[in-house]
N, C-alpha and C positions, 0 to 999 in steps of 0.2 A: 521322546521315545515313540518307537511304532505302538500305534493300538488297533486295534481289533471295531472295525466299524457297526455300527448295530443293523437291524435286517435292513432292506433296500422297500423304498415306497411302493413298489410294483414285483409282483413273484408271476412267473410265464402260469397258467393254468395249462393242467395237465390234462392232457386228451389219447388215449379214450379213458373217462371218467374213472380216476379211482372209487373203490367200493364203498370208501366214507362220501364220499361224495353223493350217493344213491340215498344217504337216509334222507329223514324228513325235516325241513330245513327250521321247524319250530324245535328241535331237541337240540339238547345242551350241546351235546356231542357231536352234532354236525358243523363242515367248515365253515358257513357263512355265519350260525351263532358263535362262533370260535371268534369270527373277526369283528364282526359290529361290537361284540361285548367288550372290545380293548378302547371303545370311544364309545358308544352311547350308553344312555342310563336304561334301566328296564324299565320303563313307560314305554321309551324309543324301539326297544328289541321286542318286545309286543306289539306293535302296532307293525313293525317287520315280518312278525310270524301269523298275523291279520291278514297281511298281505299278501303272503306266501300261501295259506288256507282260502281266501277266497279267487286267486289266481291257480290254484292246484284244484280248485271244483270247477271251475271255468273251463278249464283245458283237459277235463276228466275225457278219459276214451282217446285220448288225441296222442300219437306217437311221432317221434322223429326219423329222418331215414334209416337210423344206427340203430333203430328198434325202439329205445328206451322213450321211458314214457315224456310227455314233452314238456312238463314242469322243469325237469331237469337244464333247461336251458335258460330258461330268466332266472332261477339260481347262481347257474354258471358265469352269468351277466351281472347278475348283481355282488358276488364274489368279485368280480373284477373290481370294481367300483369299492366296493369295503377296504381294499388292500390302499386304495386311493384315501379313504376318511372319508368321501362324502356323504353330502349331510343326506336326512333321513327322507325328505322327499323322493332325490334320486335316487335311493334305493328301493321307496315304495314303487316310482315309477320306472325299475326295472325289473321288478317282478310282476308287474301289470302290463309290460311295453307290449305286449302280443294281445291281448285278451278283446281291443276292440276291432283290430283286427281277424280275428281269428274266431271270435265265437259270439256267440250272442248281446254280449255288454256291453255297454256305450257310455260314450263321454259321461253324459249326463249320471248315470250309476258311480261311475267312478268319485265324480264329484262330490254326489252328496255321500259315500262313506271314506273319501281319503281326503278329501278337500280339494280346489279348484287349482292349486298351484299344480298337483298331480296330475291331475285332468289334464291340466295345460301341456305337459310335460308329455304323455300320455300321446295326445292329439297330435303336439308337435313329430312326434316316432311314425306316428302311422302311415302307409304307405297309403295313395291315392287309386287302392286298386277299383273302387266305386266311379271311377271316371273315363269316359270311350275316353282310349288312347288310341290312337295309326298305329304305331310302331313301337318296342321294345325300347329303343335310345330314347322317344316320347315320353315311352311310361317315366323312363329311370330320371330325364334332366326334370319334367313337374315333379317328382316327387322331393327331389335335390332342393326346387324352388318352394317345395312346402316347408321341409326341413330346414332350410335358409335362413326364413321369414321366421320359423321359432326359437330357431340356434340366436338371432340377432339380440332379440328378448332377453335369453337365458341360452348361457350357454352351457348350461348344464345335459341341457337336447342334444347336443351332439357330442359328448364325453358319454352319454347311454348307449348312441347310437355308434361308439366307437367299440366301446366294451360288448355289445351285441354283433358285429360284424366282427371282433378278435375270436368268440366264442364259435361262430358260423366257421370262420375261416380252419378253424382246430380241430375241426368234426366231417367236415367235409368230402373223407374217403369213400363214405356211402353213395355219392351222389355222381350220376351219369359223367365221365373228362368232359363231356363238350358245356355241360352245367358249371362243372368245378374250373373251366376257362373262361367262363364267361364273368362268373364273380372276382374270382381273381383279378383277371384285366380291370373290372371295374374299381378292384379293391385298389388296384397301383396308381392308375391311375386317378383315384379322388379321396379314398379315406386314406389310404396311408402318406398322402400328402399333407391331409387335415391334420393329424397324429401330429407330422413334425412341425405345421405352422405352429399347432398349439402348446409344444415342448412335449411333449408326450415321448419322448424318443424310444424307452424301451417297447412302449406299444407299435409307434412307428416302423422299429425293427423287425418285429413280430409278422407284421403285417406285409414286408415287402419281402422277406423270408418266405412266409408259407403262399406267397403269390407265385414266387420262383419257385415251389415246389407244384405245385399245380400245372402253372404255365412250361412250364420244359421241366419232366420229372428228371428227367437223363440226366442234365446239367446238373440240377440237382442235387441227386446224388454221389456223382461224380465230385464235385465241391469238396461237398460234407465230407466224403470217406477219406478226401486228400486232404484234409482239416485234421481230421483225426489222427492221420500218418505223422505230419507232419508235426503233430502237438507233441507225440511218444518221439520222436527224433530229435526234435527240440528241447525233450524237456529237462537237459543235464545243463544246456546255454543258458535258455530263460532264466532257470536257478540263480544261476551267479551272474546274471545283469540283475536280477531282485536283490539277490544278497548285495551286491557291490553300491545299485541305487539306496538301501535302507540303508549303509554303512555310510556314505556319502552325507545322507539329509543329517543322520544322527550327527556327525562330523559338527554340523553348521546349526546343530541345535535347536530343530524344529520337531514341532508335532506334527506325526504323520501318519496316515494308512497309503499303502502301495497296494493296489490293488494289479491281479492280470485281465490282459483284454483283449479279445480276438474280435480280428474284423467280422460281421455279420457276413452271411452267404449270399444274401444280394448284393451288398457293398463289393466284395470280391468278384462279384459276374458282372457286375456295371463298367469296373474296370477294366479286367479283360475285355470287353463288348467295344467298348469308347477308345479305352489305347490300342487294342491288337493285340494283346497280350494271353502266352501263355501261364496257366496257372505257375508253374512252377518260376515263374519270373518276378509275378507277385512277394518281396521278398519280405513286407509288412506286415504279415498276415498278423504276426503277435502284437502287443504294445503293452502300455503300461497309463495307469492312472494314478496319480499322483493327489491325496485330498490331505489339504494343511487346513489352519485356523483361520487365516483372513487373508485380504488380498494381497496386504506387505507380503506376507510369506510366499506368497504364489510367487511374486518377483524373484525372492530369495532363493526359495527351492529351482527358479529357471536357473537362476547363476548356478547353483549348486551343480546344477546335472551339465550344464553347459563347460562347467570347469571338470568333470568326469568324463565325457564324453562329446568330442567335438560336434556342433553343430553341422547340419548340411545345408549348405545356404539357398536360400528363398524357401523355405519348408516351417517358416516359424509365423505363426498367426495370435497375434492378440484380441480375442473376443472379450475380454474382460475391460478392456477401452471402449473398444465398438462391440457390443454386445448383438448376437444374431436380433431378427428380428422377434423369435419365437422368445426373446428371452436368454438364450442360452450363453453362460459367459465361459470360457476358461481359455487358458495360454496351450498352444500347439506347437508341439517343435518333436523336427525327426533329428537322432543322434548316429552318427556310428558305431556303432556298438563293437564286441569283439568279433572276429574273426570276418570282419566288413558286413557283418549283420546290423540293417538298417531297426530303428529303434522308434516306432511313433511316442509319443509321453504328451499325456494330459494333466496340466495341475488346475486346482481348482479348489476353491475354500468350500466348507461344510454346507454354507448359504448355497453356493452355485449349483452342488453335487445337488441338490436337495431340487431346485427347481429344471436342474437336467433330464429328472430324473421324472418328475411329474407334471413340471409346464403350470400352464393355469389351473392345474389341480393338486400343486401347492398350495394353492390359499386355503383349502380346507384339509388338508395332512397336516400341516404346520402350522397353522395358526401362528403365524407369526405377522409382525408388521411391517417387515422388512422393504425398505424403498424399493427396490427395484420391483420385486414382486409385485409393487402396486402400479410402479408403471409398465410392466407387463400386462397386468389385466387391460389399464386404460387403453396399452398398443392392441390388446387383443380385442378388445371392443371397438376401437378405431377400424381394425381389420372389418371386423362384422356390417359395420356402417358400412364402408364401403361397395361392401359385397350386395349388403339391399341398394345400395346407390345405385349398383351396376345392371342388379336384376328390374329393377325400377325401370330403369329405361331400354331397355333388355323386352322387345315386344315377344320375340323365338326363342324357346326355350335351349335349342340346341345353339342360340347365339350365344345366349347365357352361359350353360355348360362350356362350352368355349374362352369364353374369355375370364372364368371362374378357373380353368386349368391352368390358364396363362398367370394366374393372380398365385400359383400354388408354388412359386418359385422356390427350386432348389439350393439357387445359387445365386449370390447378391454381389452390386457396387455398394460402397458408400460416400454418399455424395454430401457436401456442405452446402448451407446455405448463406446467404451474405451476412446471417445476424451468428455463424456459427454452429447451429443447431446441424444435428444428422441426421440422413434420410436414407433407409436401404430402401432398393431395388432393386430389380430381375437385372441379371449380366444382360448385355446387349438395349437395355433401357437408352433414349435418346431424350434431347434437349424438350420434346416435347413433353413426352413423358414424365417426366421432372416438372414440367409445367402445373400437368396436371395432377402428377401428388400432392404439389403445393395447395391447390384450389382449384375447380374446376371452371369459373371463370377467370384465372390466370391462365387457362391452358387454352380457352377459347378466344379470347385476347391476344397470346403472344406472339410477337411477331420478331423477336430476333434472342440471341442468348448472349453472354461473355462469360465465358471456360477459363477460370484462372485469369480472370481481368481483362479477354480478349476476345471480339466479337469471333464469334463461329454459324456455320451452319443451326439451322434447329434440326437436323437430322443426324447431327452430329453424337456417337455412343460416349456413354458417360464412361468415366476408367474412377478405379478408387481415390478416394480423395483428393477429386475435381471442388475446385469451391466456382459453383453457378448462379447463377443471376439472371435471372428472366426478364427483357423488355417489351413489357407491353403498350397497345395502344386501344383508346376507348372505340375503336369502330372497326378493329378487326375483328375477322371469322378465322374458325375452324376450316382450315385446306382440305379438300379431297383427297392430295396426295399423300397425307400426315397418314394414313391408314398403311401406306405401304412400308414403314420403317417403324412406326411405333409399335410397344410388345405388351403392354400393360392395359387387362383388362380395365380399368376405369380409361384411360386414355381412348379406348378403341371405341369403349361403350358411349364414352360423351361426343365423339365425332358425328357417329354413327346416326346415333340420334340426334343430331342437330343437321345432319343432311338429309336425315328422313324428316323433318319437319320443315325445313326450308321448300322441298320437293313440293309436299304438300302444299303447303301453304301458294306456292307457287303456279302448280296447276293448277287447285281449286280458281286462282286468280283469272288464269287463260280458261277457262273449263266457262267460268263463266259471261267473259267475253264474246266466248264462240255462243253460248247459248243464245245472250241476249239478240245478237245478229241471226238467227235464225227465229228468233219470236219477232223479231220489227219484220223479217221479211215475210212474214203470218200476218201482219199489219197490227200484231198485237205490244201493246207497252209492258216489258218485263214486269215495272210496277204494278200490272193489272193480275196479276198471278196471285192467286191467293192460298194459302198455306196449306186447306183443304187439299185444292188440287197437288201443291207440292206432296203433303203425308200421303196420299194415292200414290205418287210413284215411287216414294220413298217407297214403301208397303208392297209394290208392286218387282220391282229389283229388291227388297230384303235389306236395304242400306239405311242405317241407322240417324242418320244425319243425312241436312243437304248437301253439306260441303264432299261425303264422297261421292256421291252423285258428277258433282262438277269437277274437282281430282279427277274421277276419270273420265271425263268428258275431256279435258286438260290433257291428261295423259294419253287420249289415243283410242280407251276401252270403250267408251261409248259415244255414238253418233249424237252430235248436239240437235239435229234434224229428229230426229227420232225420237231421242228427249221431249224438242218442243211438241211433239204432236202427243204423246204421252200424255204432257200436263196439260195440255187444251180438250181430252179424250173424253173428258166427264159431259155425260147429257147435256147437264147445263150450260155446258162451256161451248160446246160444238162450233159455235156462230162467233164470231169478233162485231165490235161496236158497227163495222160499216154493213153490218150483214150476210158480209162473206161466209160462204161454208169454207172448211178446212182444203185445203189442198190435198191431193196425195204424197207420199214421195213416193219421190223416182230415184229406182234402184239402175245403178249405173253398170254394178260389178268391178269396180273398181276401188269400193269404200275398204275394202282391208277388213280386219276381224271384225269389227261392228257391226258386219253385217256377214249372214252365212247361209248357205244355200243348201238346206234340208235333204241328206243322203236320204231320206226314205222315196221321197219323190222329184228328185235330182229336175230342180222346174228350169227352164230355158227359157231367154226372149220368144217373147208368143206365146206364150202359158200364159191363162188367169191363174194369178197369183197373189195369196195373203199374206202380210208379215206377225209374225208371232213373236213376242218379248217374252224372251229368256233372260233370268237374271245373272247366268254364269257365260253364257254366248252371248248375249247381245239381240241385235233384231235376226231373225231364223225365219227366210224368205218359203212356204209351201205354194205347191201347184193348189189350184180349188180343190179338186177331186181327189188329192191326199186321204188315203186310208187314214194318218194319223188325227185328221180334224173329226173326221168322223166315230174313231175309236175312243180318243178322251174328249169328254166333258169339260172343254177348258175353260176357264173364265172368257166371254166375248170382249171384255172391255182391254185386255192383253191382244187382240186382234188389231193391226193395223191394216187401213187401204194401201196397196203401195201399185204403185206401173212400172213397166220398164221404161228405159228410154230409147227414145228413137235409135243413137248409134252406139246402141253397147259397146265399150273398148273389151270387152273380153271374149275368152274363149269357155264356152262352158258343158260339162259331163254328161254323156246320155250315155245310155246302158240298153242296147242291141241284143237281141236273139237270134240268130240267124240259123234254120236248117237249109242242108244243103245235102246233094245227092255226093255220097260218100266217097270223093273219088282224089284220085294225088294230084297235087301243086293247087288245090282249092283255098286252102289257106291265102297262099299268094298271091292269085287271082284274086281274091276279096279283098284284102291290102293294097293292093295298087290302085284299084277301084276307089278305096277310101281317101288314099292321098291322091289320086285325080280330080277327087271333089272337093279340094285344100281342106280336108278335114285329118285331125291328128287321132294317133292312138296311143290310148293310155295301157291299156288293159287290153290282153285277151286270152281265152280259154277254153279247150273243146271240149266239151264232155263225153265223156268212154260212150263207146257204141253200145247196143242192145244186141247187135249180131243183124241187124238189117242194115239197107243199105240207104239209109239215110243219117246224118250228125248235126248235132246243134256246136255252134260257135257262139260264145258269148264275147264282145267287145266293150269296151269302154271306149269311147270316140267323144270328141272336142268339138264344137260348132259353135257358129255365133249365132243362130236364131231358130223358129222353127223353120222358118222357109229354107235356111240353110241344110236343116236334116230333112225336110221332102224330098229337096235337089240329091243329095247322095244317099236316100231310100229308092227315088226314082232310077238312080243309075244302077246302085246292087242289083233292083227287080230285071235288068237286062242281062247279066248272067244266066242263064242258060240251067246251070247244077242249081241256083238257089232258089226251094220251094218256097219259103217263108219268113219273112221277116216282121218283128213285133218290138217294139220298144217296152224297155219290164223298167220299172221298177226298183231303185235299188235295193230295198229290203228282201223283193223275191228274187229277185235274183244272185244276192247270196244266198240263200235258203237253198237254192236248184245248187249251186255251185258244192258249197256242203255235204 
């Protein structure tokens, strides 16, 4: 016979706050003592309203956008979580979850009056606003990576951090659209995916619900209102598919509750969005849930309804065999129903409803010992490993964030492995990939696959119940190319990093090859170097180690010339065994970024001229008489000798002043003059007249030496119109330009 199911593990909280909701969260009579007192003893519910009284003086004076005072919201959070059972910690640490954030109290406080697991918990919440961030996306993926690192622990950290962004999410009408878009977005994209990794589904729906209400209100509302229509137009059908399904199950002698079920508001816009689809096309909007005693009967009740109402073929899924990864089990099947109204129906035994419904926060509502449940937790800690796997080797935070969305998969294969066992994965997942869920030295190793007993591609997409087999070999690598087809953040993460270490390792090799050949032609033996002088130029570029140093000596970044005269630079060292003083170098102008030619005094062959080590540019060529050598007090030992050389291959910048008697086609006259003396022009610009009759002309012009720019100063001074010419400077003469 039908019965009547008792409350549901999770109730939506109500926003804007009802008025019981305002009292004070230690009296009888308010909701949160209302729900802890239905599972903890009063030792527990005192030490809750401890928490609540020194989190409510913490946060004294402090209001939220909607006015109300701001106690009200680790309340509201911790409500959440009591509707769940959990245990007493997490409820302490979410009436504390703001307070080291937010006000004076610190870890340490917390610690010594709720104890360290709190603290932990506490810590793990907190936002990294104490830390220079660049940018917004910065702030958000470290703060991700702190929260990560403590969810891995416990994962109690992020079921707080879920129930505090569902309450954020609920209240949110005070707060600026282009604010309440921005969380939203972030809410779709990372918590409400976490929600459904971890079974959380009614939280999950919550949450991708009031994102579509934010992110496009219009849509929106329009949904909703055509929900509503449609529910009062429907509601004489639905009737008698309910009546006709309970008369059915009774028929065949099962215990049952028939629950009604409407599609969620973003599940309905996902699909119009992806298929094209008009609302009114959507014809599934209703369904039906189905909960019996065990999982025989789930089969039995599928026959039942399947002999009631014809099946629509390819629409029937069994999760109760292959249970989702979150955990989640139950049989799917769409019916025809009357009047060619399509019919979704979920069955599903008491166990399943129960962990659909809360995820890994069943284990502390139910208390129960039920096997799956516990290998859910195990998969859901497997999950979390992973996830520090990936941030481990994960150097950029936004690489991380990245391949952490990829790991947030909606939509799975399930694939076999040769001893049997399953493995879900993202749709579009490849042989590789597959690799490396198995082991991540399987996936570095492999080098070919058989798909159903039959060699294939490894870029080959996996389909559901493909049975795979990975062949490896002990001296293969990771391909380059594997990045461009593989979809699975640990896949992408373990590439990545083994071709950023290989690189390395690799340049550091050539980095110091090149050096050593520049200290023999110093007539110096590399082995005469001593660590002294190495920790000077480590100290000197900012570089933590030799090895980057030679990396980017390897790589291009730094001149090995340059380098060796660095580590030779120290007083003592000045001299080599045979007595020789150091050479200079000779700047060519052809060395590429390793070397850079100082816009403030833009120096030319035939300049006396310094080199100056910069650790972000490299060697930075000045003229002598550089206002900048004069202006900072630089270290001298950063000072290098350098020359030119005899036949510079380049063409290099000077910056001309040129007055001239104000008159037309002067410009042109001055140009042709410049290209007759094979010099080029970069730049130029006149400056607005005074009302007399003379103008200045600034040029930027290309030459190869100083004697190059006399010969075409000596030819401008044969014009006739031009009073004066002065070579500036490039700092003044941006300043003039300005």
């Amino acid at each position: 016979m039908p019965h009547t199911q008792g409350d549901h593990a999770y109730r939506k909280s109500k926003s804007p706050l009802e008025e019981a909701d305002l009292l004070p969260a230690d009296r009888e009579d308010s909701p949160l003592t209302q729900l802890i007192r239905k599972y903890l003893n009063d030792e527990e519910v005192q030490l809750v309203w401890q928490a609540y009284r020194y989190a409510e003086q913490a946060h004294a004076g402090q209001t939220r956008k909607t006015g109300e005072p701001y106690i009200t919201h680790p309340i509201s959070v911790a409500c959440i979580l009591a509707r769940l059972h959990l245990d007493l910690p997490t409820l302490l640490a979410a009436l504390l979850h703001d307070v080291v954030e937010d006000t004076e109290v610190n870890s340490a406080e917390i610690a010594e009056k709720f104890g360290k697991q709190v603290a932990d918990l506490v810590d793990g919440l907190t936002k990294l606003d104490k830390v220079e961030l660049q940018t917004a996306t910065q702030a958000q993926a470290e703060n991700f990576r702190k929260m990560l690192l403590a969810m891995s622990q416990d994962v109690r950290v992020i079921l707080v951090k879920l129930a505090d962004r569902l309450h954020n999410m609920q209240t949110m009408d005070a707060m600026r659209p282009e604010k309440q878009k921005r969380i939203a977005r972030e809410t779709l994209d990372i918590y409400a995916p976490i929600a459904n990794r971890l079974g959380l589904n009614p939280i999950f729906h919550e949450l991708e619900d009031l994102s579509l209400k934010y992110l496009y209100p219009n849509r929106y509302r329009v949904i909703d209102k055509a929900i509503r229509t449609a529910r009062g137009n429907r509601k004489e059908v639905i009737s008698k598919i309910l009546e006709a399904i309970q008369n059915q199950l009774t028929h065949y002698h099962l215990e049952f509750d028939v629950q009604g079920r409407e599609k969620h508001l973003y599940s309905i816009y996902k699909k119009m969005s992806e298929k094209s689809m008009k609302l009114s096309q959507i014809g599934d909007i209703y369904g039906f849930r189905v909960i019996v005693k065990d999982t025989a009967a789930c089969y039995l009740a599928l026959g039942a309804l399947h002999a009631l109402y014809k099946p629509i073929p390819g629409r029937f899924k069994d999760y109760i065999a292959i249970p989702k990864a979150n955990g989640y089990q139950s049989l799917h099947t769409t019916l025809f129903g009357p009047f060619g109204t399509p019919i979704e129906v979920q069955i599903r035994s008491q166990e399943m409803h129960n962990i659909a419904d809360a995820g890994v926060a069943a284990h502390w509502l139910y208390k129960t010992t039920d096997a799956h449940l516990t290998k859910l937790q195990q998969q859901t800690h497997q999950w979390l490993q992973r996830l520090v796997e990936i941030q481990t080797e994960s150097d950029d935070s936004h690489e991380f964030l990245e391949n952490f969305k990829v790991d947030l998969f909606p939509d799975e294969v399930y694939i076999f492995t040769p001893k049997g066992n399953i493995m879900a994965l993202p749709r579009g997942s490849t042989a590789v990939d597959f690799a490396y869920a198995v082991h991540s030295d399987v996936g570095n190793s492999c080098v070919a696959v058989k798909i159903n007993n039959e060699l294939a591609p490894l870029r080959t997409e996996m389909r559901n119940g493909d049975h795979v087999e990975i062949i490896t070999a002990p001296l293969a690598k990771p391909n380059p190319a594997w990045l461009n087809y593989v979809v699975t953040g640990k896949a992408r993460s373990h590439i990545r990093h083994y071709l950023k270490t290989v690189k390395v390792e690799e340049s550091a090799q050539l980095g110091e090859r090149m050096l050593n050949v520049a200290l023999r032609a110093m007539h110096i033996q590399p082995g005469d170097i001593s660590d002294k002088q190495w920790q000077k130029v480590m100290n000197d570029y900012g570089a933590k180690t030799r090895q980057i140093i030679l990396t980017d000596i390897g790589l291009g970044k730094r001149n090995s010339l340059m380098v060796a005269h660095q580590l030779l630079a120290h007083p003592a060292d000045t001299e080599d065994k045979t007595g020789k003083t150091l050479d200079t170098i000779t700047i060519r102008g052809s060395e590429g970024m390793a070397v850079q030619f100082a816009p403030c005094c833009r120096p030319i062959p035939g300049d006396p001229i310094l080199g100056f080590i910069n650790k972000d540019k490299g060697l930075v060529i000045h003229t002598h008489d550089c206002q900048a050598i004069r202006k900072f007090k630089l270290d001298p030992e950063k000072w290098l000798d350098v020359e030119w050389d005899a036949d510079p291959k380049k063409l290099f910048s000077v910056n001309l002043r040129i007055s001239v008697v104000d008159e037309r086609g002067m410009l042109a006259k001055i140009a042709a003059t410049i290209a007759n003396a094979d010099a080029n022009i970069d730049n130029v610009s006149v400056e607005s007249s005074d009302g007399s009759q003379y103008s200045n002309v600034n040029f930027t012009v290309q030459v190869h030496n100083r004697v190059h720019l006399a010969t075409l100063i000596r030819n401008l001074r044969k014009i006739q119109q031009v009073v004066r010419i002065n070579r500036v400077k490039g700092n003044q003469l941006e300043q003039r330009i300005q």
